[in-house]
C-alpha positions in Angstrom: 27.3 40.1 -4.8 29.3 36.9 -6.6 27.6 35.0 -3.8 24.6 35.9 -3.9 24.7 35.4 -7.7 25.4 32.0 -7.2 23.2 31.5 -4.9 20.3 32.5 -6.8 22.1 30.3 -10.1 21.3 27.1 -7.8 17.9 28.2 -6.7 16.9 28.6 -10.5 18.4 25.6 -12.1 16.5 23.9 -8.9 19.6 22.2 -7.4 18.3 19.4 -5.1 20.1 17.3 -2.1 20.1 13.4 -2.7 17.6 11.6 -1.5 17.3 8.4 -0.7 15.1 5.4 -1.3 13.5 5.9 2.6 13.0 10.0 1.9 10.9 8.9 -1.2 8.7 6.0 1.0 8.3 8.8 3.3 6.8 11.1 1.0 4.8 8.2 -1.2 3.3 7.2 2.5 1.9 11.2 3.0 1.1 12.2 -0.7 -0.4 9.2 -2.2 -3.9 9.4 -2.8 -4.5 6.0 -2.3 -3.1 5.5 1.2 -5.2 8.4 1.9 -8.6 7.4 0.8 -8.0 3.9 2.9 -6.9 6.2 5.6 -10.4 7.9 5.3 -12.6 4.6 4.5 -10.9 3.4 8.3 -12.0 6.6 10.0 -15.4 6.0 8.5 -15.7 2.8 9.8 -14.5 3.8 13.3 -17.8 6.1 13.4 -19.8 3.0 13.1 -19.4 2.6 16.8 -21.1 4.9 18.6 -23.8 4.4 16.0 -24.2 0.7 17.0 -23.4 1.6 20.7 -26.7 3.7 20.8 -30.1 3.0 22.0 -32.8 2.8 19.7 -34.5 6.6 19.6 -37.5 7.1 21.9 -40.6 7.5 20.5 -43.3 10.2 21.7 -46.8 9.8 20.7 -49.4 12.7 21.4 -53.2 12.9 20.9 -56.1 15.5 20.9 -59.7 15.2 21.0 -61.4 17.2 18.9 -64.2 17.1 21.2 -63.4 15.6 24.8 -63.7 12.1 25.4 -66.3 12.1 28.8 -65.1 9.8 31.1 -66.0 9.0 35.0 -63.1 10.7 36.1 -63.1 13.6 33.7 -63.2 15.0 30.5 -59.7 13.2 28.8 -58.6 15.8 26.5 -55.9 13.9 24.8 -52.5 12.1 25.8 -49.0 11.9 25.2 -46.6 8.8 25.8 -43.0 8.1 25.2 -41.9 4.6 25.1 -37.7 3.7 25.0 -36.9 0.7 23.8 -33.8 -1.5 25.0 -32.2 -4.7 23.3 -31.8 -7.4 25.1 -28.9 -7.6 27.7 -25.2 -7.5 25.5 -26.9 -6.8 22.2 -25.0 -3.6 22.3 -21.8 -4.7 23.3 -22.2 -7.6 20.5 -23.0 -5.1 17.9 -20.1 -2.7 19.2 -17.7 -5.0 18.7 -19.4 -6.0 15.3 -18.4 -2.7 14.1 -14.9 -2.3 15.6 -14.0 -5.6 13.7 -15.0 -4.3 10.4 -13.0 -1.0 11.0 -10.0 -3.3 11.7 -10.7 -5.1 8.7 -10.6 -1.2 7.0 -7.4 -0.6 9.1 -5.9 -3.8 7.7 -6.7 -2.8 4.1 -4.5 0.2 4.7 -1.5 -1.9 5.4 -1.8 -4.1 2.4 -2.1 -0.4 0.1 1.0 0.6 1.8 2.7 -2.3 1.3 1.8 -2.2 -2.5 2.4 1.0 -2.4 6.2 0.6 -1.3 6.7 -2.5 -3.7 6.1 -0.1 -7.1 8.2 2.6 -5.2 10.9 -0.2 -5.6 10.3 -1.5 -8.6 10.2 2.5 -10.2 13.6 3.4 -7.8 16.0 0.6 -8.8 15.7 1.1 -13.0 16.1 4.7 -11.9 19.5 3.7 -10.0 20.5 1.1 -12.6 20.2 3.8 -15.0 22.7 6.1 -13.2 25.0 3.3 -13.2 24.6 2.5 -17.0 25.4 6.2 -17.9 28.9 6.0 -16.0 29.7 3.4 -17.2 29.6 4.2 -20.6 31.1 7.3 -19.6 34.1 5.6 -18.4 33.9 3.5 -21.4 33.8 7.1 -23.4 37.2 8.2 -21.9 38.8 4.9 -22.2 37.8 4.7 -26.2 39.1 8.4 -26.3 42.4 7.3 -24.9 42.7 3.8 -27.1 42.2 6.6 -30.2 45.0 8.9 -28.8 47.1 5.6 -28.7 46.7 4.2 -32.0 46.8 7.5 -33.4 50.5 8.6 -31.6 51.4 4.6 -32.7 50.3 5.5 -36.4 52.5 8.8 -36.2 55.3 7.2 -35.2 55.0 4.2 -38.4 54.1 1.4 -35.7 50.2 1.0 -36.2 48.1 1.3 -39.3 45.6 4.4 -39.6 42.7 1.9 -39.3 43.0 1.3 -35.4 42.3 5.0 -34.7 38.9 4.7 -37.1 38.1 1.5 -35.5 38.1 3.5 -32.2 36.4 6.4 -33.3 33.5 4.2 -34.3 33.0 3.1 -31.0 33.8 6.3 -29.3 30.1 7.4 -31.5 28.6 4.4 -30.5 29.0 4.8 -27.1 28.2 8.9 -27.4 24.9 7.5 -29.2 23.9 5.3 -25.9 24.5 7.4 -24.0 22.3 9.7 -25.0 19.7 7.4 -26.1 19.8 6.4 -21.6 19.7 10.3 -21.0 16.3 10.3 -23.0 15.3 7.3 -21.3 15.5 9.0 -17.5 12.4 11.1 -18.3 9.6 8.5 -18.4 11.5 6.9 -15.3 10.8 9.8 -13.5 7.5 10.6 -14.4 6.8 7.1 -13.6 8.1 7.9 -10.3 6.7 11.3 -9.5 3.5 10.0 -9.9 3.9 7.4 -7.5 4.7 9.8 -5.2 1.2 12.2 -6.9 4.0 14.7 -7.2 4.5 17.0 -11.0 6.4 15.4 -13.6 8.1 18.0 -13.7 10.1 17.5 -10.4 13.5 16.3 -10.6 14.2 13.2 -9.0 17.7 13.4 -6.6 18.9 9.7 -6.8 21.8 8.7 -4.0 22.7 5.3 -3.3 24.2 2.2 -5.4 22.9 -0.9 -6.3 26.1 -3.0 -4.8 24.2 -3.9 -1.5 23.2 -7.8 -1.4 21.8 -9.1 1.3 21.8 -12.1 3.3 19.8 -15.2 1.7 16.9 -16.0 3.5 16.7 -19.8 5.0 13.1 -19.2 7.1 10.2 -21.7 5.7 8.1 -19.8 3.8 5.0 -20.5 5.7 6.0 -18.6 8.5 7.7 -15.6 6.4 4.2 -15.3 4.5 2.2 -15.2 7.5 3.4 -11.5 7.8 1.4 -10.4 4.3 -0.9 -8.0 5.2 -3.5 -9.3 2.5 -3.4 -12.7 4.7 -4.2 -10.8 7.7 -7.4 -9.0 5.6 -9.0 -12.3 5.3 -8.0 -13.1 9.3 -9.9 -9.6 10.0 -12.5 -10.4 8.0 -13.2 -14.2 9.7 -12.9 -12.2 13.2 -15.4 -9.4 11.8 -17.9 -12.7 10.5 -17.7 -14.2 13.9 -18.6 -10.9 15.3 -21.6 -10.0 12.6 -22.7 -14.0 14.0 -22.5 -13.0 17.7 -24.7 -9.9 16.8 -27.1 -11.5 14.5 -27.5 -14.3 17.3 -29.0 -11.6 19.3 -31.9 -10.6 17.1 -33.7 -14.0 18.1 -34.2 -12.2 21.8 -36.8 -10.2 22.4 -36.3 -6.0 23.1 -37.9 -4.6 26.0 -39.6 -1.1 25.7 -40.5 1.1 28.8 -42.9 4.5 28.9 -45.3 6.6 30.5 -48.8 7.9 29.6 -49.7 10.9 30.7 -54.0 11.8 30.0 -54.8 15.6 31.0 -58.5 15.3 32.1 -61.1 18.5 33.1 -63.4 18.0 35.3 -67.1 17.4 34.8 -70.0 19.1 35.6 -73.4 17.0 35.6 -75.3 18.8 37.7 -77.1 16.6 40.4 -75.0 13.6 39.0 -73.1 12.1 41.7 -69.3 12.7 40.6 -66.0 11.1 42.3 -63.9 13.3 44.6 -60.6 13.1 42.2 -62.7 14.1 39.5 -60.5 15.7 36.5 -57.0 14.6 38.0 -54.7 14.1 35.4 -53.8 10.6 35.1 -50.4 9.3 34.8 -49.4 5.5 33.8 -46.5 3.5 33.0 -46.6 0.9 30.5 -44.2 -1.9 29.1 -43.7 -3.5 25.9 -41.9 -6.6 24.8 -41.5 -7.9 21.5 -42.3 -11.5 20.4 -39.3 -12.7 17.9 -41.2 -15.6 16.9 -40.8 -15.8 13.2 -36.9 -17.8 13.8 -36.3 -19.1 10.6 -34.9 -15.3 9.1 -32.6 -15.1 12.1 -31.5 -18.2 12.1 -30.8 -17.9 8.2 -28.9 -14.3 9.3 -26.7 -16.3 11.6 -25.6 -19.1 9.3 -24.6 -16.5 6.8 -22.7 -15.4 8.8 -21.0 -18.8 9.4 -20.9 -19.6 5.4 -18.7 -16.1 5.4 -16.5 -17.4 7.9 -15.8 -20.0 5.8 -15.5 -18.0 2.3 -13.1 -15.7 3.8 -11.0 -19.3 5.1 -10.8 -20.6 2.0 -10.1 -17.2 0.1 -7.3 -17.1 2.6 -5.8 -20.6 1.9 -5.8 -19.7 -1.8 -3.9 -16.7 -1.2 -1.4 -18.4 0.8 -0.7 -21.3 -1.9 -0.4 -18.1 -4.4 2.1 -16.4 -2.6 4.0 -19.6 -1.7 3.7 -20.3 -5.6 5.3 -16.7 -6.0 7.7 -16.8 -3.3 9.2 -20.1 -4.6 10.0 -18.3 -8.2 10.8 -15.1 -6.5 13.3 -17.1 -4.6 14.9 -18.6 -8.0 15.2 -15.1 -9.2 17.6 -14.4 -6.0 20.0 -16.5 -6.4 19.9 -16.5 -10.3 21.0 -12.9 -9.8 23.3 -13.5 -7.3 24.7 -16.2 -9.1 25.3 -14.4 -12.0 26.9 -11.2 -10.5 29.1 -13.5 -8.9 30.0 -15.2 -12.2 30.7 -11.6 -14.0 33.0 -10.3 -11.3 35.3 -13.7 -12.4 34.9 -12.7 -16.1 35.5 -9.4 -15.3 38.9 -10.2 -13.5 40.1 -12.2 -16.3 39.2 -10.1 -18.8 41.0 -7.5 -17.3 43.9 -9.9 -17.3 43.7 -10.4 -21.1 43.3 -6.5 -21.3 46.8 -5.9 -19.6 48.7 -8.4 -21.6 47.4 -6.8 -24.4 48.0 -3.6 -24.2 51.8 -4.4 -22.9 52.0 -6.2 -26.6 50.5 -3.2 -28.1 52.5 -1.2 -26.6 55.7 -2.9 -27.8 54.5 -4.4 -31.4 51.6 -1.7 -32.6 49.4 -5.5 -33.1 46.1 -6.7 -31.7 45.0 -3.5 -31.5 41.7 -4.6 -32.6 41.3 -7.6 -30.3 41.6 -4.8 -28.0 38.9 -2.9 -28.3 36.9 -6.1 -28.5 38.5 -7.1 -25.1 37.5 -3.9 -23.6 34.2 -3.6 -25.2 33.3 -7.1 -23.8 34.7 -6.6 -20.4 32.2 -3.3 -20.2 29.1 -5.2 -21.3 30.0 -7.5 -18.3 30.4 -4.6 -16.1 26.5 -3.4 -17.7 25.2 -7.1 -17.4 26.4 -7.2 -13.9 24.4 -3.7 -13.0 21.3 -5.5 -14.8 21.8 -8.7 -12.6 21.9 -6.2 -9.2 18.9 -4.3 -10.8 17.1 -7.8 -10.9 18.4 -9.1 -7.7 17.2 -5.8 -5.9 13.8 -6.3 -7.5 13.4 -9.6 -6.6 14.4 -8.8 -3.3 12.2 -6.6 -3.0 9.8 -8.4 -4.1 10.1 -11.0 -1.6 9.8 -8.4 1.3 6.2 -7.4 -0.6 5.3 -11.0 -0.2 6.6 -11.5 3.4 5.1 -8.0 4.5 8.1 -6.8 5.9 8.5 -3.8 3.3 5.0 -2.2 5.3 7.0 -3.2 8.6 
């Protein structure tokens, strides 16, 4: 019964496993309603091809007399043709291949959501992880506060430290209790944020598991050849393919399409009296027929297939443009790097000598009841760098991840 008590205790205060930063792409890549409707726009697209695959429909044509037409060999009662039409030899395959380009320009544009989609997963993740961090921090900070006021307190007691030491800890032990709960507050909109990245409630808890102490290698690649892996750079590469393809089709309109049919007449035979009549008099009369047509007019297909090539060329320069963009965005993205990575390496030296000071410190303290308040500065001081240095991993993760947005490689 105790178990099962507790078991039902987690169930309703909706304990959760950690998760990690893959779990949550995972999810984003199957709930998000973006991805989705890309997803769908592709399939679309894809159903373009049997459409432009297809033969023209066939067209029937039928015909009654109201009285019957009297003709040598009968009375012709009506008719009724069919006529198919064909395009001219490869205009199918042209205009098949026309279409599967622009689904693989709609295929493309699914990549470049993703990838967008796994840069703001990022962006949202790491304040959420820096935000952990903060919190036990200044919960270590708490304790350490709560200990230096224990100290100067028992020091006081015994005659060797003024009464002042202990206040002058207590009023950072309320400082401390005040940010941390003013972080606690902040974790909500972080995790709506988050959940609705993910089109998930707001209400959901979000398990956080891993650190931001990870820092990778620098990159030394040119950046030309990183950025070639964007998947907004390949869009505009689809889209020049797709142009060439909408030319090759358009190209085709200046030939002529070739229709075949048949006409068949049901006739009745006549009945003149002493007139003289043919033997195959009122047999039905059956004849095949062709039709070509004549694409003379040239100046709207010709003005079809150099839009085409003016696209090619919009879609080439929108590309270049791009590219100097990103390169522009990479460079900066770059300096933020190694600015962070600079800078966590300079707070882990601070750190270590701050510590130093600490010790030395707290030995004199110990012995003499003095310093006590260059103390609490020291340790104050050596926990902003220990909060600065979580900021600078916060910003180094971003900006790393930010050059993987650039380079495509998050989407890969």
């Amino acid at each position: 019964m105790r178990i099962l008590i507790i078991f039902v205790a987690m169930l309703s205060t909706g304990a959760l496993p950690a998760q990690t930063l893959d779990d949550y792409l995972k999810i984003a890549l199957e709930n998000n309603p973006g991805i989705r409707a890309k997803q769908t726009a592709y399939e679309a697209a894809r159903q373009k091809l049997p459409q432009a695959r297809a033969l023209p429909d066939p067209t029937v044509n039928a015909s009654v007399f109201l009285r019957p037409m009297m003709l040598p060999m009968g009375n012709q009662l009506g008719s009724i043709s069919a006529m198919q039409m064909f395009p001219w030899f490869g205009a199918l395959d042209a205009m098949e291949h026309e279409a599967a380009q622009m689904a693989e320009v709609k295929s493309q544009e699914v990549a470049v959501a993703q990838n967008a989609l796994f840069f703001s997963i990022k962006n949202a993740w790491y304040p959420l992880l820096e935000l952990e961090e903060l919190v036990r921090i200044q919960r270590e900070n708490l304790r350490v506060l709560e200990t230096d006021k224990e100290l100067a307190t028992i020091k006081f007691q015994h005659g060797q430290a003024p009464m002042v030491d202990a206040i002058r800890a207590d009023i950072m032990i309320d400082e401390v209790k005040t940010g941390i709960t003013l972080l606690e507050q902040k974790r909500r909109p972080l995790e709506i944020a988050f959940n609705r990245l993910l089109n998930r409630a707001d209400s959901l808890p979000v398990a956080i598991s891993g650190s931001l102490t990870e820092m990778q290698s620098h990159i030394s690649a040119r950046p030309d050849s990183l950025l070639s892996g964007n998947p907004a750079l390949a869009v505009f590469d689809k889209q020049i393919q797709a142009a060439i393809a909408e030319e090759q089709a358009a190209d085709f309109q200046r030939k002529p399409m070739i229709g075949i049919g048949l006409q068949y007449m049901p006739l009745v035979k006549r009945k003149d009296g002493d007139l003289q009549l043919p033997p195959n008099n009122g047999r039905d009369m059956l004849m095949p027929m062709a039709t070509v047509t004549i694409p003379i007019w040239r100046k709207k297909y010709d003005a079809a297939v150099a839009e085409r090539r003016f696209m090619q060329h919009m879609y080439a320069n929108m590309r270049q443009d791009m590219e100097n963009e990103l390169a522009s965005m990479y460079a900066m993205t770059r300096y933020d790097v190694e600015k962070a990575a600079q800078m966590v390496e300079l707070l882990d030296k601070q750190m270590i000598k701050t510590q130093q000071a600490i010790d030395l410190m707290m030995a004199a303290y110990s012995n003499a009841g003095q310093d006590f308040e260059e103390i609490l500065r020291f340790q104050q001081q050596l926990f902003r760098y220990r909060m600065e240095k979580v900021s600078a991993q916060t910003e180094y993760q971003q900006a790393q991840a930010k050059l993987d947005y650039l380079t495509g490689s998050v989407s890969r």
